[in-house]
N, C-alpha and C positions, 0 to 999 in steps of 0.2 A: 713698327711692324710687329703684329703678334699672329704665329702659327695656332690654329685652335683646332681641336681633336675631340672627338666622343667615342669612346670604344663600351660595348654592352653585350655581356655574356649572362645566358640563362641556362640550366643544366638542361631543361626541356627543348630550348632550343637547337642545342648542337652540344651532341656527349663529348666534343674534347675542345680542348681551347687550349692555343698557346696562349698561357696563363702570366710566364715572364716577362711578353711584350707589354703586357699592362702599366709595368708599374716600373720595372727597370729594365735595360737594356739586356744583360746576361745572368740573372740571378743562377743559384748553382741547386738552388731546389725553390720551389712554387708549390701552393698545392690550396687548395680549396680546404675547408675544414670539412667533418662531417655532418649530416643532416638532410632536411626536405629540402625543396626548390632552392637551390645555390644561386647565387649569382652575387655578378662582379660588374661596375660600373666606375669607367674612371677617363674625369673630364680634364684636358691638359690645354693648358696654355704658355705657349714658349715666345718669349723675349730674347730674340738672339743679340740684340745689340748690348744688355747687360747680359749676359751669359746665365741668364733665369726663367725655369719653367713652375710655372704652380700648379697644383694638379687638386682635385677635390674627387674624393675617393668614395663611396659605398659601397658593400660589401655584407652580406653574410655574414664572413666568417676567412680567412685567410691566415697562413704562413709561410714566412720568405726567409731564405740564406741568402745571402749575397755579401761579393767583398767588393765595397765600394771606394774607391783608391782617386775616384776625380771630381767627385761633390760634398759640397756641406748641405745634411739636409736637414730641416727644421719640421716637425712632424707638431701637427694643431690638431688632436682628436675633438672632434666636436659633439660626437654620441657613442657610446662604449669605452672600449679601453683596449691602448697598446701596450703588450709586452714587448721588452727588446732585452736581450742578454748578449752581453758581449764582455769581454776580458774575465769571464767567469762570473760577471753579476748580472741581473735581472731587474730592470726599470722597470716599476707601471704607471704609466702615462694614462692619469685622467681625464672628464672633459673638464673643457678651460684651463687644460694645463699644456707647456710644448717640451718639446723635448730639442735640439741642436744637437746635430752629430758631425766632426769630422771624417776624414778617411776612415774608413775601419772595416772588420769581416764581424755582420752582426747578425744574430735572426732574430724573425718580427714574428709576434702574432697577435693576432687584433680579433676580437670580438666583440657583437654588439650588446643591447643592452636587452631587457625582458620585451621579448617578442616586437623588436626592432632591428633593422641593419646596423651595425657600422658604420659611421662616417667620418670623415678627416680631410685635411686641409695639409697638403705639403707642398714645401718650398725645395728648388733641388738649385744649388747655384752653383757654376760651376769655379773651379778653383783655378780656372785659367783665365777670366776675364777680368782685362784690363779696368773696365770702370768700376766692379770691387775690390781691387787690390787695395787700396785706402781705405777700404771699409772695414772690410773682414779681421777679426781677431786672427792675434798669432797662432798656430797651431800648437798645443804643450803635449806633453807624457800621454793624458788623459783625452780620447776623441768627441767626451762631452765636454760641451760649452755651453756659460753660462747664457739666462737671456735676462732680460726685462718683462715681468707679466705686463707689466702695462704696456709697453711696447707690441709686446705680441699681440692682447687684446684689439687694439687699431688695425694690427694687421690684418688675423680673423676676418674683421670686418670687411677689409678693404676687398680681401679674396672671394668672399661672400658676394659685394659687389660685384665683379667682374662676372664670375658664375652665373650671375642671375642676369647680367646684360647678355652675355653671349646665348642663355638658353631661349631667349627673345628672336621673335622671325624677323626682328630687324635691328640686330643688335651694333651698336655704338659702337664700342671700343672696338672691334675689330678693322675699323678705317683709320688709315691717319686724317689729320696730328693728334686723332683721341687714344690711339694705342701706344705716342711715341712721349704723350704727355703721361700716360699710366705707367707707362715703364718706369718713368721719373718717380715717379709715384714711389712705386716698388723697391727703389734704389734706396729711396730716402726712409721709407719702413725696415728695409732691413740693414741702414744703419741704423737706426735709433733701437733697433733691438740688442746688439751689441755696443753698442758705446753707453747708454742709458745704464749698464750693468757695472759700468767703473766706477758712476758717483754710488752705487748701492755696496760694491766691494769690500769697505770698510766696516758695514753693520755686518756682511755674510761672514766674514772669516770666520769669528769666534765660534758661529754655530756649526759652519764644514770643517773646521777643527776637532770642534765636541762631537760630530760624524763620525769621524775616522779613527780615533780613539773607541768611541764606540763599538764600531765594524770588528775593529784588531780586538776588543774584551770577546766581544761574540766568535769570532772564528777560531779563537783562542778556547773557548768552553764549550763549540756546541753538542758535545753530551750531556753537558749540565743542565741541568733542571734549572732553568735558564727562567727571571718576568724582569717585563720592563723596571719594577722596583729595583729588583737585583741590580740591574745593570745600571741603574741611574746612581745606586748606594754607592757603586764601584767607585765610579766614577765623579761622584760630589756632587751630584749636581742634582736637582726636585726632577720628578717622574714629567712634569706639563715642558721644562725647561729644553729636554731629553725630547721629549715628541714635538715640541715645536722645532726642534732643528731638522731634526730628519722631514718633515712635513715639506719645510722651508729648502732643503738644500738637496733634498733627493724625490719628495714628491710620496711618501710613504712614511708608517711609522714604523720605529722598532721594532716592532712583532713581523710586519710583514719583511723587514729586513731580515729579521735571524731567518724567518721561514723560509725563505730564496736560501740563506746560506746553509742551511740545512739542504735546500734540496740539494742546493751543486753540488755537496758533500756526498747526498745518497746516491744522484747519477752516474759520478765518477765513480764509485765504487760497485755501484748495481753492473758497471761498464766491464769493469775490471774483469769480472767474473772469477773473483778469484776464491771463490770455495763456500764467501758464506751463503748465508738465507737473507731473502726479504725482510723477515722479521729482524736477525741481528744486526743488519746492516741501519734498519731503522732505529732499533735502540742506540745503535753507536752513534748515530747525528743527534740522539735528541727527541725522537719523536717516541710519547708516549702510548698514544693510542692511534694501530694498526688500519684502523678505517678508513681515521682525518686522513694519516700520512700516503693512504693508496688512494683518495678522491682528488686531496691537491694537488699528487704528485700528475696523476692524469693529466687536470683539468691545465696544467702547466706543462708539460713536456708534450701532451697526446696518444700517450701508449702508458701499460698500465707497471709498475716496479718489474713484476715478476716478467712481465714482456722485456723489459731491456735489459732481465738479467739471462735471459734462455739469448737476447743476441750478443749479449757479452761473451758471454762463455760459447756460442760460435763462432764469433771472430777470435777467440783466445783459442779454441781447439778445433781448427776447422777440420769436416769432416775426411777430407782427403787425407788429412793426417792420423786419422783414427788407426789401431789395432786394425791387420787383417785387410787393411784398406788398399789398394795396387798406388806406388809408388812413393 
């Protein structure tokens, strides 16, 4: 049995859209990004008997909060790029790359690529059903989990498939036994996406090792006048050694890691609002020049330093409290 769904929103169409039903049941913010003709397109396909819905997404331009406490979700950008931050770090998820996420409270934001949408491929499985329970990894400390690219790769496709039969006037797989045999399908994709990651285990250590030593040198210095040589000298190890781990085991290289750690650095502090300026708060993470660090900090947060440091300093001094103020 598979429920199949089309929901399509155009800003021209209709100015407001409940925007949260799209993509999750209660997100705790939604919102459209800014720019010309918006719109949101998102095609779902739910398998109740394995407690799995896949869903193929386009978009603009979006960002979502949500705390997701009852699915594992597996995110396949297929054109543009997802951000996700959560426990204080910042993923970007390229195309052809996936991301797995356990329970967690994370925000997303996806944009497309030069004068194209957005697209992506996700999988939402839920964490109560019986015919994954032998499948699914245990849950650890950390709400990322590992996958298999090749694994994923077959999956992509398999979703791909589906998508393009269901958008057919006389689509297949929505009758049985062809939606009860694709279920199967889907069962056996996302185990081999997990289990295929334990024979690879042994080669990953070393280099999410040489990560995490990494990460602690950088959060440890980032006022310093900080290059990949630096940190690779720290650390023993050749500058290519150093950027093939992080490539491998987070999907980015060292530069764009310290640069996330810089920002979460200036956020909480720009948050804070506790006395300084834009400028000194940016020297103190690290950033030397004033322009980069107000373009990327934008182009990643959405509002510009000096905007989140006048809301800091509201929520630290709100006006009710002000001199002269009644009560």
């Amino acid at each position: 049995m598979l429920n199949y769904q089309s929901r399509h929103w155009e800003e021209n169409a209709r100015s407001r859209a409940d925007f949260g039903s799209f993509l999750f049941s209660a997100p705790d913010h939604f919102n459209m990004s800014k720019g010309r003709d918006r719109k949101l397109t998102v095609n779902s396909a739910e398998f109740p008997k394995i407690g799995t819905s896949l869903l193929s997404v386009t978009s603009t331009g979006h960002e979502i909060d949500l705390a997701d406490n009852k699915y594992l979700t597996v995110m396949i950008p297929t054109h543009g790029q997802t951000r996700v931050r959560l426990d204080r770090r910042t993923t970007v998820i390229e195309e052809g790359a996936a991301l797995a996420l356990g329970p967690s409270e994370r925000w997303t934001q996806v944009e497309g690529g030069r004068h194209e949408d957005y697209r992506a491929n996700l999988a939402k499985i839920s964490l109560d059903s019986a015919p994954l329970r032998h499948v699914l990894p245990v849950m650890k400390d950390t709400p990322v989990l590992p996958t298999s690219p090749l694994a994923v790769a077959g999956f992509k496709a398999l979703i791909h498939y589906l998508f393009s039969d269901l958008a057919t006037s006389m689509p297949t797989l929505i009758h049985r036994p062809a939606s009860d045999l694709f279920a199967a399908l889907v069962l056996e994709h996302i185990r081999m996406i997990f289990m295929m990651v334990e024979d690879q285990a042994a080669c990953e250590r070393p280099q999410q090792a040489l990560v995490r030593r990494a990460e602690d040198f950088m959060v440890a210095h980032l006022e310093d006048p900080l290059t990949v040589p630096i940190i690779a000298e720290a650390l023993g190890v050749s500058v290519r050694q150093l950027q093939n781990a992080f490539r491998q085991s987070v999907g980015q290289s060292p530069w764009e890691r310290l640069t996330a750690h810089r920002l979460d650095k200036a956020r909480r502090n720009l948050l804070s609002g506790a006395g300084q300026t834009v400028t000194a708060i940016a020297f103190d993470c690290g950033f030397s020049h004033l322009g980069r660090f107000a373009q990327t900090y934008r182009s990643t947060f959405g509002e510009t330093p000096s905007a989140t440091l006048r809301r800091g300093r509201a929520e630290r001094c709100p006006a009710s409290a002000l001199p002269g103020q009644p009560g």
